[in-house]
N, C-alpha and C positions, 0 to 999 in steps of 0.2 A: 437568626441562626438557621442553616440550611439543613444541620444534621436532624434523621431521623432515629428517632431509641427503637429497637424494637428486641423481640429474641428469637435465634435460631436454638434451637437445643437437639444438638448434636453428641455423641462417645465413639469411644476406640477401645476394642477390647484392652488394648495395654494402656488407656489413658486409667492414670493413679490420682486418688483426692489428695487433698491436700486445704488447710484451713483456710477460707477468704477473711471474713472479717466480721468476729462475735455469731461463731456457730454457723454463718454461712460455707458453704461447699462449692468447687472449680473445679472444671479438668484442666490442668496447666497446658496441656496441647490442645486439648481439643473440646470445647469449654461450651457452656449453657451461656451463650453471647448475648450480652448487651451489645447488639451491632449501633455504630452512630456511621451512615453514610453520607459523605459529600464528594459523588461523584467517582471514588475508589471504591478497589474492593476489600482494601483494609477494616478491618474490623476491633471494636472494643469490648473486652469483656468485663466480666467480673472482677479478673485481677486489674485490670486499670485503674478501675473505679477505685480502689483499697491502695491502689498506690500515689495515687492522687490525693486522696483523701490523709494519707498519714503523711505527706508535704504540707497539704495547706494545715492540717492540725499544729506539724512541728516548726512551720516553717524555716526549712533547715534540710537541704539536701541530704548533709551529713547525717543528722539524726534521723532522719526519715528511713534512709539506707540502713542506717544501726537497726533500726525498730523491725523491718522487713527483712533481714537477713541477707541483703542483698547487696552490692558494691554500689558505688555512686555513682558514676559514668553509665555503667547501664539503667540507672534510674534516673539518670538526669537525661538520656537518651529519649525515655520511654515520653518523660510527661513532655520532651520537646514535639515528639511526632504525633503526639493528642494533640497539642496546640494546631499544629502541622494538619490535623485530620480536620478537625471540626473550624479550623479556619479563627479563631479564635487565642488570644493570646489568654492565660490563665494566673499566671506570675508576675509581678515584675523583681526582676533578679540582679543584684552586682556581686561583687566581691566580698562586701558587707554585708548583705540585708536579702530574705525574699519576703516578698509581700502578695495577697491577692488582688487581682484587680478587680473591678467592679465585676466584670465577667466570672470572675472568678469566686465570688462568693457566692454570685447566684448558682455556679456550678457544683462548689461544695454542697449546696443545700441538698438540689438535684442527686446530687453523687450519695447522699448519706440516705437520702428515700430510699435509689434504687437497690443498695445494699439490703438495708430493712426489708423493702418489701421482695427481696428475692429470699431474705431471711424466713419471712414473715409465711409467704408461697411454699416453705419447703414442710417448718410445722404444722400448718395448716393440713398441707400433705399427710403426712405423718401422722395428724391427731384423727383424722378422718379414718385414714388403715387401722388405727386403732379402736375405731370407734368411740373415741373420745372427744368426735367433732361431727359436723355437717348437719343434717335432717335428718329425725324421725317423721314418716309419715303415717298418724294412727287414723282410722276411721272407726266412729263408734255409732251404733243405734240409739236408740230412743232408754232404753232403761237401763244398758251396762252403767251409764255413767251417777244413777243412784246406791250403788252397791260397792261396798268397802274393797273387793276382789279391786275393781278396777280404779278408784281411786288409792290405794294402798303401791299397786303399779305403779303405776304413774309418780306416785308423790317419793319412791324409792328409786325410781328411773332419774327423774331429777334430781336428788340427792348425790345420785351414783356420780353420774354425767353432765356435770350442770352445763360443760360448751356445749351439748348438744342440743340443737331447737326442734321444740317439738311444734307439728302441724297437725294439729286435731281435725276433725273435718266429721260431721256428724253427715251419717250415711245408712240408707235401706240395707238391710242384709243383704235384697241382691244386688244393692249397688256395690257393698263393700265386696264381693264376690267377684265381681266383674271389673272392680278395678284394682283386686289385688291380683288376677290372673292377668290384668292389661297393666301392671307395676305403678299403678296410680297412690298404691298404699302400701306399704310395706307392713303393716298389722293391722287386723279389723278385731271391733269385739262385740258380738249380737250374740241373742238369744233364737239361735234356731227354734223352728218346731220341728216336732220329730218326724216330721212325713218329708223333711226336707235331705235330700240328696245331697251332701257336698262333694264336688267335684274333686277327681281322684289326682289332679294337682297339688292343691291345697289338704297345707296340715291344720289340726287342731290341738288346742290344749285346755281340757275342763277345767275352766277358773273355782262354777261354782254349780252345785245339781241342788234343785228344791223341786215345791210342788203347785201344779196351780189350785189357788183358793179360792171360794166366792168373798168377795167385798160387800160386805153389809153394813147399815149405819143399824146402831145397837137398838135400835127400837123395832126393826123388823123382826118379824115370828120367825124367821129360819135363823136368827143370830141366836133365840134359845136352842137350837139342834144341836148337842153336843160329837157326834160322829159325823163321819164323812158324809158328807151331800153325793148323791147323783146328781146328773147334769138334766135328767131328763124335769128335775124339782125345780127350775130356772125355767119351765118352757114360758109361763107368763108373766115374764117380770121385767121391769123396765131396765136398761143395760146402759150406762153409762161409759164409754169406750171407744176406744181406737177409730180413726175414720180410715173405712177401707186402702187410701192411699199414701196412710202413715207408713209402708212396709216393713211394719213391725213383726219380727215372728211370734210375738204373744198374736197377733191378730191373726196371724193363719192359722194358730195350733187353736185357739177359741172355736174359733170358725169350725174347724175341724169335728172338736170335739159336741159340740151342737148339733152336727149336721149327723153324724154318729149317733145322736139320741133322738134325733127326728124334729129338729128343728130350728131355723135361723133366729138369735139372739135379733128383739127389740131395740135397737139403739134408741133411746132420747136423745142423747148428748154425746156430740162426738168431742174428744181432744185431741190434741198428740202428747200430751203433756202425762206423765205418770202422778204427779205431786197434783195437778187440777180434775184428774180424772178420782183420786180419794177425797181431794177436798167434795167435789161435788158428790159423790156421794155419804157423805157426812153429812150434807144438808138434806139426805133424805131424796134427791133428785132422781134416785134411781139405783138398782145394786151393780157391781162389776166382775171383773174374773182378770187375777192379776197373779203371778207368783208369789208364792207366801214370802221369799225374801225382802217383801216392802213392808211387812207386817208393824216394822218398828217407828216407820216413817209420819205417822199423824196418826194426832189421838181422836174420839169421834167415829172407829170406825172400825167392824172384828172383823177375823179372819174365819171362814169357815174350808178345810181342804174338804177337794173332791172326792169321792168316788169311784175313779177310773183310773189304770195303771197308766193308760196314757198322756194322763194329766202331770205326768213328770216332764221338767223342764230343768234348762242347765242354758248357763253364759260359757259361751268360748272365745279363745281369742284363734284367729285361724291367722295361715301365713305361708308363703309360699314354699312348697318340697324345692329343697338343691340348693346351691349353693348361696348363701346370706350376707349381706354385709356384717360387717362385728358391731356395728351398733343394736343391730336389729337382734344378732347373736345375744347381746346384752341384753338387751331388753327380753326378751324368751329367757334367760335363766334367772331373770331376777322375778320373773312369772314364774315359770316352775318351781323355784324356791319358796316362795310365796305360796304355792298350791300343795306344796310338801307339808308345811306347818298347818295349813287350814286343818 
C-alpha cells in the first residue's frame, strides 16, 4: 500500500465538535487529519475512519447509515472514494451481502487503533493539564530522603496521583539549585546550611527545622554531658563524616560551625551515607555532628545538641517562582498540607 497515515491538525473559528467515535472529537470541516496520500490531495480524517469502521462492524450499508445518522448513498459514496483513495478495494458488496476482504480486515484493525490512539492522545492531553499525568521531576540530597517530612510526601503524592511517574534523581544542593533554575527538576529537597544564599528565583517551603547534635557512641565521656556542648569541646576528637565532595549542606554548615570555634573537624572516616556514618560511630570509630532529627534512627548511639544558635538546621523543598504545572501545583499543596499538621 502506497498510502501514507500521517496528521495535519488544523481549526476554523466556526469549525463545531461533534462526537467521532467512544469519546473521540472532529471538526467536521476542518478536522485533526488522519491524511492517507496516494498521489492526491484528498485527504482522510477522523470521520472516515468511524464511518468505515461501523460498515465493516454491521456490515450493512443500511445499518451502518442508521447507526451514523446519516443517509446511505452518501455513505456508500464515501467508503467507495476511500477505496478510490488508498487504491485498495475494502468490501466486497452485491445486492445481498457485504463482506471484508482480506484487505479489509487488515484495515479494520488499523482503523480501530487509529481511533484509540487519537482517543487515547486527547486524555493523555487532558490528564497531564490536569496534573493527573506525565512527570514529576524530584531531586533529593543525601538525608531528606531518611525523614518522615519527605517520605510522607512522596508516599501521599503517589496515593493522590498514581498516573503520574515519579523521577527521583539524588542530587547536591547545588546541583539541585542549578537544575531547577535550568528546569532539569521541577522540585528539590536538601538541607541548606544557613550561610547559604538561595537564589531570588527559587521558592521555598520548610518541611522541617531541628538542631545540629554531636553523635556519640554511649561510652564516650561527653555522652555523660547533659546540656548543650560547644563546638569548640569537639576540637580533638575523631569525626566520622561527609567527604568534602558529598555536597551535603550538613557538610558545609559543620565546616562552618568549626571553623567559627577555631578549628577544622578530624575526619577518620568519610561516608556519604547517613545510616553508615551512625553505624560507624556506634562501633566507637569516632564521634559525628548530624541533625538531631536522626536521633531515632539506630540504637548504640546518643545525641548530644550544640551550643550555638547557628547550629539550627531545617530541610526545604525549593521550586521554581511563576507559573507551574498542576502536577508540581499538586505536589506543593499536598507538602504544605502536610507542613500545616506537623
Amino acid at each position: 500500500m502506497k498510502a501514507f497515515l500521517g496528521i495535519i491538525a488544523t481549526r476554523t473559528p466556526h469549525s463545531r465538535m461533534t462526537r467521532c467515535s467512544r469519546g473521540v472529537r472532529a471538526f467536521p470541516r476542518v478536522y485533526n487529519r488522519f491524511s492517507a496520500y496516494s498521489g492526491s490531495s484528498r485527504r482522510m480524517d477522523l470521520r472516515h475512519f468511524r464511518y468505515f469502521i461501523a460498515v465493516a462492524e454491521e456490515l450493512s450499508f443500511t445499518r451502518a447509515a442508521v447507526r451514523l445518522h446519516i443517509g446511505q448513498p452518501p455513505l456508500s459514496m464515501l467508503i467507495k472514494a476511500m477505496e478510490t483513495e488508498i487504491g485498495v478495494k475494502l468490501f466486497d458488496r452485491n445486492r445481498r451481502r457485504v463482506e471484508l476482504t482480506p484487505a479489509g480486515v487488515i484495515f479494520l484493525d488499523k482503523a480501530r487503533n487509529v481511533l484509540k490512539g487519537a482517543d487515547d492522545a486527547v486524555s493523555s492531553a487532558q490528564r497531564v493539564a490536569r496534573g493527573e499525568g506525565g512527570t514529576l521531576r524530584i531531586a533529593y540530597s543525601s538525608t531528606p530522603p531518611m525523614l518522615s517530612a519527605f517520605r510522607t510526601a512522596i508516599r501521599d503524592y503517589r496515593t493522590s496521583y498514581p498516573l503520574v511517574r515519579l523521577d527521583l534523581t539524588y542530587a547536591t544542593t547545588a546541583q539541585q539549585i542549578d537544575g531547577l533554575l535550568a528546569d532539569r527538576f521541577d522540585v528539590g529537597f536538601f538541607r541548606p546550611s544557613p550561610f547559604l544564599k538561595i537564589r531570588s528565583e527559587l521558592e521555598t517551603i520548610v518541611l522541617l527545622k531541628d538542631h545540629l547534635a554531636v553523635v556519640l557512641p554511649p561510652e564516650h565521656p561527653l555522652a555523660e554531658h547533659r546540656g548543650l556542648l560547644p563546638v569548640i569541646a569537639l576540637e580533638r576528637e575523631n569525626f566520622v563524616f561527609f567527604p568534602p565532595d558529598a555536597g551535603a549542606g550538613v557538610y558545609d554548615h559543620v565546616i562552618a560551625l568549626c571553623s567559627r570555634a577555631g578549628f577544622m573537624p578530624q575526619v577518620v572516616q568519610a561516608s556519604r551515607d547517613v545510616a553508615s556514618i551512625l553505624g560507624l560511630v556506634a562501633t566507637g570509630l569516632g564521634i559525628s555532628i548530624l541533625p538531631s532529627a536522626f536521633r531515632q534512627e539506630i540504637d548504640g548511639v546518643v545525641f548530644r545538641k550544640l551550643r550555638d544558635e547557628a547550629a539550627d538546621s531545617r530541610v526545604v523543598l525549593a521550586f521554581r517562582r511563576g507559573e507551574l504545572p498542576m502536577a508540581v501545583q499538586h505536589f506543593l499543596k499536598i507538602a504544605r498540607r502536610q507542613n500545616a499538621r506537623a
